[in-house]
N, C-alpha and C positions, 0 to 999 in steps of 0.2 A: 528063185532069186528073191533076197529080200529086200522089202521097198526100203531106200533111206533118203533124210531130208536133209541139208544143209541150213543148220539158223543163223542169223547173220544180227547183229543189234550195233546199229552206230555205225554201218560199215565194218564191224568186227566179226569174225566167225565165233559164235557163240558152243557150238556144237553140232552133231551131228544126233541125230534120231531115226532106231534102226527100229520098221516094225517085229512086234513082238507074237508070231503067231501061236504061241502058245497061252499069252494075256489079252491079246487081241486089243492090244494099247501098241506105245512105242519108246523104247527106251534113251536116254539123254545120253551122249558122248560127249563128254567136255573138251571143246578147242585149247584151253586157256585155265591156268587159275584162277581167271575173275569165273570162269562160272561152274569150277569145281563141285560147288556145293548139290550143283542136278546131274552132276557125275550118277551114272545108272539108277537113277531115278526114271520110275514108269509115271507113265501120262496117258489119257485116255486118248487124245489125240495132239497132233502136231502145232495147233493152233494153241493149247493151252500151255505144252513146252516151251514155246515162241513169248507165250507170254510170260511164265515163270522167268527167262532170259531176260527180258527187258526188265520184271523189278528187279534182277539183282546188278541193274546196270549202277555204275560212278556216275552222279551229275556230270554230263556233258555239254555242251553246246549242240544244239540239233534237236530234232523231232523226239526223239529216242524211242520210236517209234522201229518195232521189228519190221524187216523185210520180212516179203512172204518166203517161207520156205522155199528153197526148189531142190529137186530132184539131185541126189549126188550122183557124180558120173563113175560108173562101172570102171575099176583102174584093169589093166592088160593081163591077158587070160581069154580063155575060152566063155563066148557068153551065154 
C-alpha cells in the first residue's frame, strides 16, 4: 500500500503526496488550480511539498502557515 499525505494551506486542500517507491521521494497531486503548478512534481519529502504549497499561496488573512500533513484515508475496497 502506498503511503499518501493530505496538504492543507489556509484551511485549503492543497494536494495530496503519494510516496514514490521507485524515487524514494513523494509526488504532488494537486487539489485545486491554485496549486497546479506542483501538479506531479517530486519532493524529497512531505515537509518540503508542504512548503512549496504555502509559497504558492494568495495573500490571505491568517498564519499562512501549512497544517502538518496527515495521513489520507484508504477510500472502500479490500485493505
Amino acid at each position: 500500500m502506498s503511503q499518501s499525505f493530505v496538504i492543507e494551506v489556509d484551511e485549503e486542500s492543497a494536494g495530496l503526496v503519494v510516496a514514490d517507491g521507485e524515487r524514494r521521494g513523494f509526488v504532488f497531486h494537486a487539489a485545486s488550480s491554485r496549486f497546479g503548478a506542483l501538479d506531479g512534481r517530486s519532493f524529497a519529502s512531505v515537509r518540503a511539498a508542504e512548503k512549496a504549497a504555502v509559497a504558492l499561496r494568495r495573500p490571505r488573512q491568517g498564519s499562512g502557515e501549512a497544517r502538518f500533513a496527515t495521513p489520507a484515508r484508504p477510500r472502500g475496497g479490500p485493505g
